[in-house]
TORGU-213292 format. One record per residue: residue number from 1; residue in one letter; x, y, z of N, C-alpha, C in turn. Coordinates in steps of 0.2 Angstrom, whole numbers. Layout:
BEGIN
VEXDREN seq type   nc1   nc2   nc3  cac1  cac2  cac3   cc1   cc2   cc3
VEXDREN NUM    A     X     Y     Z     X     Y     Z     X     Y     Z
...
***
This chain:
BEGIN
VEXDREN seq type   nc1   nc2   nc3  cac1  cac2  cac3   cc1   cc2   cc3
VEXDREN   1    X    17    78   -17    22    79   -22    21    85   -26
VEXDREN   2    X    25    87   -27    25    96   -32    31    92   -39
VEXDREN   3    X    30    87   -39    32    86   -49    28    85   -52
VEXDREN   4    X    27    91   -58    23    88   -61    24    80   -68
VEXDREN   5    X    26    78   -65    28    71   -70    24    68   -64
VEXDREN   6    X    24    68   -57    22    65   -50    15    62   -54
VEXDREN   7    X    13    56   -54     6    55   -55     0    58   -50
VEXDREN   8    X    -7    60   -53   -11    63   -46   -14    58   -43
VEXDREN   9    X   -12    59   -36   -17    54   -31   -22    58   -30
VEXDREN  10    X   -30    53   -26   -35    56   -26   -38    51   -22
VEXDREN  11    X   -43    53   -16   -47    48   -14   -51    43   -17
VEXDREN  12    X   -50    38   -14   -55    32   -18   -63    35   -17
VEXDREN  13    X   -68    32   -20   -73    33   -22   -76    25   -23
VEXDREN  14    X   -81    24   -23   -86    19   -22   -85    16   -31
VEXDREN  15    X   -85    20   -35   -83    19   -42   -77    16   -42
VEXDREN  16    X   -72    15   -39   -64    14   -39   -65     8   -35
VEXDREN  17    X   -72     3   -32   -70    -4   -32   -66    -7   -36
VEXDREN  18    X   -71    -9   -41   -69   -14   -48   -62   -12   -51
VEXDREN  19    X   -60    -5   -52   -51    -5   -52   -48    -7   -47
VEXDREN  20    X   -50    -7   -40   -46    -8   -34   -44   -16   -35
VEXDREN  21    X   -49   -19   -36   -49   -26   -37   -48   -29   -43
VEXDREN  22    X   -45   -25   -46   -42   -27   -53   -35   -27   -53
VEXDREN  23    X   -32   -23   -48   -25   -22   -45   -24   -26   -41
VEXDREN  24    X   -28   -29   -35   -29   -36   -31   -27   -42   -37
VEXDREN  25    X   -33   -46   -41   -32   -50   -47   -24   -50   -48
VEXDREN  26    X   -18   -45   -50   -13   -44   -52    -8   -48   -47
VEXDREN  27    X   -12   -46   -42    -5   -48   -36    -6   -56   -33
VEXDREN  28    X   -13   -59   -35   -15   -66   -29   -10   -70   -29
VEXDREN  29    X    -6   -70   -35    -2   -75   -33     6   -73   -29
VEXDREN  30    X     5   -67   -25     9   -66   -21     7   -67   -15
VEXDREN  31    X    -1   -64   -15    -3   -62    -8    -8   -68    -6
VEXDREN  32    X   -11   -71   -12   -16   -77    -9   -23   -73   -12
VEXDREN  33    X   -27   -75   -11   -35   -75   -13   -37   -68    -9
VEXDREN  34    X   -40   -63   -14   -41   -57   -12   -48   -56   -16
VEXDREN  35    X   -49   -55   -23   -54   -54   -26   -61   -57   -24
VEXDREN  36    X   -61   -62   -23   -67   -66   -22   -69   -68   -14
VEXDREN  37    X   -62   -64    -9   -66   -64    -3   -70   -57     0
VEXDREN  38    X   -74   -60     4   -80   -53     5   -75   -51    12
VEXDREN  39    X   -73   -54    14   -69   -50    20   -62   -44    17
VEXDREN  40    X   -61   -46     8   -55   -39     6   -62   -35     5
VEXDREN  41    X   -66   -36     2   -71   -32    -3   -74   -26     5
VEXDREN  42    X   -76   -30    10   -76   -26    17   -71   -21    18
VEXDREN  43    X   -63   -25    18   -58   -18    21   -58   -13    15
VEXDREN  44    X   -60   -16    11   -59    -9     3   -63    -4     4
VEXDREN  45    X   -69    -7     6   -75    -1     6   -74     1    14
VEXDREN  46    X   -73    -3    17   -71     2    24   -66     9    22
VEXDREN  47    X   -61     6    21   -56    12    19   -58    18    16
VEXDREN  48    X   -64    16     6   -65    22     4   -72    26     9
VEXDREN  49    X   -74    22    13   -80    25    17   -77    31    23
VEXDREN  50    X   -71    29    26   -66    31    29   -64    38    27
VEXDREN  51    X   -63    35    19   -56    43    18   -49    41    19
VEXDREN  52    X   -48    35    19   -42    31    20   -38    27    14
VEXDREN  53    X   -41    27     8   -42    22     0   -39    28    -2
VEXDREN  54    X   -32    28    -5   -31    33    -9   -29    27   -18
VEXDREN  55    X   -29    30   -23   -30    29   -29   -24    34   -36
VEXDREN  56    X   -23    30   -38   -16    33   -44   -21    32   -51
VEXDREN  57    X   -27    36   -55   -28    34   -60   -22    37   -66
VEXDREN  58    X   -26    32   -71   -21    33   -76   -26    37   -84
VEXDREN  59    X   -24    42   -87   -28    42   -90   -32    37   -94
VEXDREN  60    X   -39    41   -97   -43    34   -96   -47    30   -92
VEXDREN  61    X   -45    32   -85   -48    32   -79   -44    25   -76
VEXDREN  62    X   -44    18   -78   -39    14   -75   -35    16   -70
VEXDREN  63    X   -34     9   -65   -30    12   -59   -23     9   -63
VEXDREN  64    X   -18    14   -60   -12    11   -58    -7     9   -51
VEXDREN  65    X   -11    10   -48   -10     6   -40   -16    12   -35
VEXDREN  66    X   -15     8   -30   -21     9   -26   -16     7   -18
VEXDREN  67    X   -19    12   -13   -16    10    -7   -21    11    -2
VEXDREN  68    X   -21     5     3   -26     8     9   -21     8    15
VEXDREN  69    X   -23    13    19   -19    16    27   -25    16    33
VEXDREN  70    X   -20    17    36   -23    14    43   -20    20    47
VEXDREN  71    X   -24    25    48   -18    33    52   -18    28    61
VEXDREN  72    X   -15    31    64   -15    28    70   -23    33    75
VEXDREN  73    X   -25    29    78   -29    31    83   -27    34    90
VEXDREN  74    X   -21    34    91   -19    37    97   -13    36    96
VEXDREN  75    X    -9    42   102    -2    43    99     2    38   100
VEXDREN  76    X     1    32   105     8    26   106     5    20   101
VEXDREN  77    X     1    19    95     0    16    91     1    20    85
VEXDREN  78    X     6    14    81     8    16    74     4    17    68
VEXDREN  79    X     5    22    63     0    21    58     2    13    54
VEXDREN  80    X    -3    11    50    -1     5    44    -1     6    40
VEXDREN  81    X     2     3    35     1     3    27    -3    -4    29
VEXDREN  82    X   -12    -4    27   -13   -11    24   -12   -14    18
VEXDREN  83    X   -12    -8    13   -10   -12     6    -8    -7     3
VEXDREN  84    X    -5    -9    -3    -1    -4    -7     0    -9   -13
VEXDREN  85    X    -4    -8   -19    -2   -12   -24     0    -7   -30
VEXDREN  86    X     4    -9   -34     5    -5   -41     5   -11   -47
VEXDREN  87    X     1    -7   -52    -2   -12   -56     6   -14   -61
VEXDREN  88    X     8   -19   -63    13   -21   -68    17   -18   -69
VEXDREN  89    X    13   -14   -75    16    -9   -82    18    -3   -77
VEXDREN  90    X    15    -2   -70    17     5   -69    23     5   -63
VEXDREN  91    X    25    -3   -62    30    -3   -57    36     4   -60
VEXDREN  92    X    39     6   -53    47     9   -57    44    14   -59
VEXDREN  93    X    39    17   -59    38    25   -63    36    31   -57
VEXDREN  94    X    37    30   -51    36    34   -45    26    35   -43
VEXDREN  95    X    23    30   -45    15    29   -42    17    26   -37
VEXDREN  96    X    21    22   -35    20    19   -28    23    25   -21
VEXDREN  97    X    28    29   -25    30    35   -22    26    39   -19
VEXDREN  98    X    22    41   -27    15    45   -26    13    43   -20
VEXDREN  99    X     9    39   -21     4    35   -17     5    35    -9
VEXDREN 100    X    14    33   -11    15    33     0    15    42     1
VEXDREN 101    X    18    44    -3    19    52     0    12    55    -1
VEXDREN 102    X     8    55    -4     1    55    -2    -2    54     5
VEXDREN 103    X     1    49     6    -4    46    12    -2    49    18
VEXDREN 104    X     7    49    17     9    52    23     6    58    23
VEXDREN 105    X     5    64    18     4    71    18     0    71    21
VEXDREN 106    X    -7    65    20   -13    68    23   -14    64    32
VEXDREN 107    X   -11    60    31   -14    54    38   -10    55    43
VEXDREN 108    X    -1    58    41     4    57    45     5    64    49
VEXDREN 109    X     5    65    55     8    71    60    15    69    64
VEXDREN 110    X    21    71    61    26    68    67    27    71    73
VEXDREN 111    X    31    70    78    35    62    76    27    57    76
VEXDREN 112    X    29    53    71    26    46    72    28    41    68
VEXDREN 113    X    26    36    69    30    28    67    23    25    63
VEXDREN 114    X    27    24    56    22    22    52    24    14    49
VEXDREN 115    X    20     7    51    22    -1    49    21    -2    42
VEXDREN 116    X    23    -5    39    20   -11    35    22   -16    34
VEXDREN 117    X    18   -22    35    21   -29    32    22   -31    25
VEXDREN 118    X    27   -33    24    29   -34    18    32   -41    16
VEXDREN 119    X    35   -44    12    35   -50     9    43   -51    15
VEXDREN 120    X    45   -56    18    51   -59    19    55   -60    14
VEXDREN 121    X    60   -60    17    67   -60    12    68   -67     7
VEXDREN 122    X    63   -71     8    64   -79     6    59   -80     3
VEXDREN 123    X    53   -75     1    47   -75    -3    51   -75    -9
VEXDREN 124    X    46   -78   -14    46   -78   -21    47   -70   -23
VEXDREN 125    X    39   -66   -20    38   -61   -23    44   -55   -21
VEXDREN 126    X    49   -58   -16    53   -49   -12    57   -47   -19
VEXDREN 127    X    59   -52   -20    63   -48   -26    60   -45   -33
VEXDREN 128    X    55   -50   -36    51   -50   -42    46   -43   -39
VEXDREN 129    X    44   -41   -35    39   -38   -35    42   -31   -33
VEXDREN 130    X    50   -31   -30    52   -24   -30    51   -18   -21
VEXDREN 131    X    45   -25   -19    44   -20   -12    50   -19    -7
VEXDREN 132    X    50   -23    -4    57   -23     0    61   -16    -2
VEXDREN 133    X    64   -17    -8    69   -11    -9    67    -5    -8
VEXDREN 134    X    60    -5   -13    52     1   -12    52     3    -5
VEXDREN 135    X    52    -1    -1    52     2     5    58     6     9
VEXDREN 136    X    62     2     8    69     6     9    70    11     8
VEXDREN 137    X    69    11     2    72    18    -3    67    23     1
VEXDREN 138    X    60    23     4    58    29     4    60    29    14
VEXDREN 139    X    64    25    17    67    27    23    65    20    30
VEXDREN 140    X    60    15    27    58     8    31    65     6    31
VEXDREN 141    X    66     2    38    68     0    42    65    -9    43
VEXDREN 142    X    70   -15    40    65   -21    42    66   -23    50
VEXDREN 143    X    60   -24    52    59   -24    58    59   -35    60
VEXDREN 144    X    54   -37    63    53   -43    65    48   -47    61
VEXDREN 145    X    51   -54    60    45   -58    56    36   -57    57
VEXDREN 146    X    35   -57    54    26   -55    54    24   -62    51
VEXDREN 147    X    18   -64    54    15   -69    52    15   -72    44
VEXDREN 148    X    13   -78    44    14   -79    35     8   -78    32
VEXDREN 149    X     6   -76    26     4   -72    23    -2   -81    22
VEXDREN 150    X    -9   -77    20   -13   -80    17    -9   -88    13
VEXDREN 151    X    -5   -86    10    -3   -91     3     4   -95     7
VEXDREN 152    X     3   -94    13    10   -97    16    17   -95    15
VEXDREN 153    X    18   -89    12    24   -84    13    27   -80    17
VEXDREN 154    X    32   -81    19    36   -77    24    32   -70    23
VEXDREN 155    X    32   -68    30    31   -57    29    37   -56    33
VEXDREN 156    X    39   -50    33    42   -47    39    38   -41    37
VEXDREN 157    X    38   -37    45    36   -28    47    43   -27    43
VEXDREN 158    X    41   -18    43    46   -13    39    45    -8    45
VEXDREN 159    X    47    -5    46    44     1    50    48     8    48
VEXDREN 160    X    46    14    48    46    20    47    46    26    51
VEXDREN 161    X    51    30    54    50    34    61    51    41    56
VEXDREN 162    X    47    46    58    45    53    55    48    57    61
VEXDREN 163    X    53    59    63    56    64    69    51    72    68
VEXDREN 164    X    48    72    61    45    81    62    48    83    57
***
C-alpha cells in the first residue's frame, strides 16, 4: 500500500510470538483453543521461520493484527490465508487490508487463486467479527462448506482468483 495513513506491515520475528498470541487469546472464543496448544505455537513459528508471518505493529511495539499465509507450492495449488487476526480496537481501520495486501504483494504471482476459510454464515462470530464482509469487499468469493472449526462452528472456503 502507498497511503501513508496504510499501517506498516513487516515480517514476523521470533519477538512477535507473545503479540501473536495475544491476538490468538482475543479471538478463542471464535476459533477454539489456540494460545495453550503447542500445535498453534508450532504453525506460528513455522510461518515466522518461513518468512510467511507477516505482523501490523502498533506504536509502542503492540501488535494489531497478525496474519500467517501459505504461498502455493506449485502452480495448480492455491495460495491460503491460514490466519488473519485483527486485534479489537483495530477492527475497521484498514490493518486487516494492510496485512492482506501485504501478503498478496509479497507471496502472490497471477493469475493465481488465493483460499481462506472463514466463519459460516450461521456462526456467532460471521457477523460480530466482520470477516465474511472483509473478505468480500477485498474481492472473495464464498465457495463450499469447510469443515467445523475446533469449537464446532460452521466454516465455509472464500476463494480469491488474481487474472494478472
Amino acid at each position: 500500500m502507498t497511503d501513508s495513513t496504510a499501517p506498516a506491515i513487516r515480517p514476523a520475528d521470533g519477538s512477535d510470538l507473545p503479540g501473536l498470541l495475544e491476538l490468538a487469546a482475543g479471538v478463542e472464543h471464535w476459533f477454539g483453543p489456540m494460545v495453550a496448544e503447542p500445535g498453534f505455537h508450532r504453525a506460528v513459528r513455522t510461518h515466522i521461520d518461513r518468512g510467511t508471518a507477516l505482523v501490523a505493529p502498533a506504536a509502542g511495539g503492540a501488535l494489531t493484527g497478525g496474519l500467517l499465509f501459505d504461498p502455493a507450492g506449485a502452480p495448480d495449488r492455491p495460495h491460503h490465508v491460514d490466519w488473519l487476526v485483527i486485534a479489537a480496537p483495530a477492527r475497521g481501520t484498514g490493518v486487516g487490508r494492510a496485512l492482506m495486501a501485504a501478503a498478496l504483494d509479497r507471496f502472490v504471482r497471477p493469475p493465481a487463486t488465493v483460499d481462506v476459510v472463514t466463519f459460516g454464515p450461521d456462526h456467532p462470530g460471521a457477523v460480530s467479527s466482520g470477516a465474511r464482509v472483509f473478505y468480500e469487499r477485498l474481492g472473495f468469493v464464498p465457495g463450499e462448506a469447510a469443515a467445523p472449526g475446533p469449537e464446532g462452528g460452521s466454516r465455509q472456503l472464500y476463494r480469491l482468483r488474481l487474472t494478472g
